[in-house]
C-alpha positions in Angstrom: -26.5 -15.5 -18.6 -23.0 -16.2 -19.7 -21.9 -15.7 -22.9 -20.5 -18.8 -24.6 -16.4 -18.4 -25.3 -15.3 -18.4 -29.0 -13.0 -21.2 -29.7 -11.7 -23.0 -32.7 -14.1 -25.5 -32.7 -17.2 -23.1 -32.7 -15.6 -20.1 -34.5 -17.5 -21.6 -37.8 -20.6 -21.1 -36.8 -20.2 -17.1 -37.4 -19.2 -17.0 -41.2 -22.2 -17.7 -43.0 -23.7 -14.5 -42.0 -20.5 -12.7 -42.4 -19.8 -14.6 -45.8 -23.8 -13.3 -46.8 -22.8 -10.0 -46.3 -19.6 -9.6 -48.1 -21.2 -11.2 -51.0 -23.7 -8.8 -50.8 -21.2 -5.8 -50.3 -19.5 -7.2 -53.2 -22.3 -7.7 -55.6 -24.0 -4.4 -54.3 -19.9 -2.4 -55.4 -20.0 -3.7 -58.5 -17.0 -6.3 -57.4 -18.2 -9.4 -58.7 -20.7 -10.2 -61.3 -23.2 -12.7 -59.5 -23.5 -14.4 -56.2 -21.5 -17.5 -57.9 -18.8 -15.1 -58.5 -18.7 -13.3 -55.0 -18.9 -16.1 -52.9 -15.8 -17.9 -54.6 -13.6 -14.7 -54.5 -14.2 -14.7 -51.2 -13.8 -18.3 -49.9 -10.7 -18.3 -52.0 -9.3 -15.3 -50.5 -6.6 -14.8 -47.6 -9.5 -12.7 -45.5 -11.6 -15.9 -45.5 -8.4 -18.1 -44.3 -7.9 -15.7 -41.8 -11.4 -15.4 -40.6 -12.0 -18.8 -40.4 -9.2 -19.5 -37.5 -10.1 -17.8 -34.1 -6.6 -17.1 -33.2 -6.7 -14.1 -35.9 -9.4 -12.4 -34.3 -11.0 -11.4 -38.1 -14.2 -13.0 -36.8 -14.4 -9.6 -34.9 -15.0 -7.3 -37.7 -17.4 -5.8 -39.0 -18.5 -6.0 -42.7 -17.1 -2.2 -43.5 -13.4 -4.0 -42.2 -13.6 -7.0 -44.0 -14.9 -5.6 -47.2 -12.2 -3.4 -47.5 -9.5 -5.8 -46.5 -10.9 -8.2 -49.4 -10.9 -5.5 -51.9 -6.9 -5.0 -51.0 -6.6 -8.6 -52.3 -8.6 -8.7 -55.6 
């Protein structure tokens, strides 16, 4: 079975799940104070901009990556 090509017009289906676990990473660190909290740093951050276009590869990460490239920004 092939495996179906990333592209711009699909690359949104990935972020929820890595979206739910940076918010967990963040909440479990200490890094924001509720759910609330962590999920607007991140959709408001320059990692989340960058993961959501295909083109920058951040989709690729894993969660140790982008935590750690979030927590240079905030």
């Amino acid at each position: 079975m092939k495996q179906p090509k990333i592209t711009q017009d699909n690359v949104h289906l990935l972020l929820p799940n890595k979206v739910a676990q940076l918010a967990n990473r963040l909440l479990q660190n200490g890094d924001a104070k509720d759910i609330a909290n962590a999920l607007t740093m991140i959709y408001t951050s320059p990692v989340y901009a960058k993961l959501e276009q295909e083109k920058t590869k951040y989709w690729w990460l894993g969660i140790n990556a982008l935590y750690q490239e979030i927590k240079d920004v905030i």
